[in-house]
C-alpha positions in Angstrom: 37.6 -13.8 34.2 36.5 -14.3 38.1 33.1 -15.2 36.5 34.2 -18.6 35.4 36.1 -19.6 38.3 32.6 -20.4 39.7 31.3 -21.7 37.1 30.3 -25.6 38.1 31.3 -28.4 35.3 29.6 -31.4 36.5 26.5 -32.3 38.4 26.7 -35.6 40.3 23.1 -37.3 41.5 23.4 -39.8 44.2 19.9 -41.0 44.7 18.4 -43.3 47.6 15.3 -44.8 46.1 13.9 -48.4 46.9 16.6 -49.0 49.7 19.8 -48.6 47.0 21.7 -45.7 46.7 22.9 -45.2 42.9 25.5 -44.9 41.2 28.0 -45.9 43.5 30.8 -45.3 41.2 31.5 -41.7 40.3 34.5 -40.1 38.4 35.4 -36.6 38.7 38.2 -34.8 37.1 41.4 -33.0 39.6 40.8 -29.7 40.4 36.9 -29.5 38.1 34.2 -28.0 40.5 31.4 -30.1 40.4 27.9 -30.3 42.1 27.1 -33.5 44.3 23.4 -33.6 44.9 21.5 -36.5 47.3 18.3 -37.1 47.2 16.2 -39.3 49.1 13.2 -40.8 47.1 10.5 -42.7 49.7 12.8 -42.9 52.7 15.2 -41.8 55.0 18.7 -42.3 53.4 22.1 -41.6 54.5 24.7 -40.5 52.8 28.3 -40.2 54.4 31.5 -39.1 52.9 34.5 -38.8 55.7 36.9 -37.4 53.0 34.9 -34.5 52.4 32.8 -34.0 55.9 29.9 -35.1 54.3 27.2 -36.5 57.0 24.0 -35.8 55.7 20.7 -38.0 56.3 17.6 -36.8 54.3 13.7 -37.6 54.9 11.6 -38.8 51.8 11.5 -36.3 49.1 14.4 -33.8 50.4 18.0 -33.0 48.4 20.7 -31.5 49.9 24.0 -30.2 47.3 27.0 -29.1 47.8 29.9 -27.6 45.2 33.1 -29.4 45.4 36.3 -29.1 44.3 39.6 -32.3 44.9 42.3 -31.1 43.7 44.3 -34.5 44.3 43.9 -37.9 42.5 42.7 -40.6 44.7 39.3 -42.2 45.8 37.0 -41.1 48.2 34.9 -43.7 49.5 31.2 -43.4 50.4 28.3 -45.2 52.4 24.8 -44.6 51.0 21.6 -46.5 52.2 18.0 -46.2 54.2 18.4 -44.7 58.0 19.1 -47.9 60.5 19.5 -50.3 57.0 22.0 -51.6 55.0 24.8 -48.9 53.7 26.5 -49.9 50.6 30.3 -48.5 49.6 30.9 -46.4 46.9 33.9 -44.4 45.8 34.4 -41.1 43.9 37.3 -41.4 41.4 39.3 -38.3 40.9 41.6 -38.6 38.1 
């Protein structure tokens, strides 16, 4: 069925709110399409991904998603914090 080949399994939130970026741990499942969401909650926040070209910086109030799909274990690691402010690492587990 080509329907459920798009269906999404998961949906991720990585939030910036009061200059943390949470969680900062996520685990995802090889080969599952999930959503990632960002949103920024009372600042600018950043949120970078190299692995997956992610480079996104969001104003207050904005979200930006994106469907993704790794279909090899490993970790991708993250930075997440306030524009100009300290970033802190994360990683998303694929198992």
């Amino acid at each position: 069925n080509e329907m459920c080949a798009d269906t999404v399994i998961k949906d991720f939130v990585i939030e910036g709110s009061n200059g943390v970026c949470s969680p900062l741990s996520i685990e995802i499942l090889k080969g599952e399409r999930s959503k990632l969401t960002f949103k920024a909650v009372g600042n600018m926040y950043m949120l970078v991904i190299p692995g997956l070209e992610i480079n996104w910086m969001l104003s207050d109030g904005e979200s930006k998603e994106q469907v993704i799909q790794l279909d090899k274990p490993g970790k991708y690691s993250f930075e997440c914090g306030t524009h100009g402010g300290t970033q802190s690492k994360g990683e998303i587990i694929v198992k």
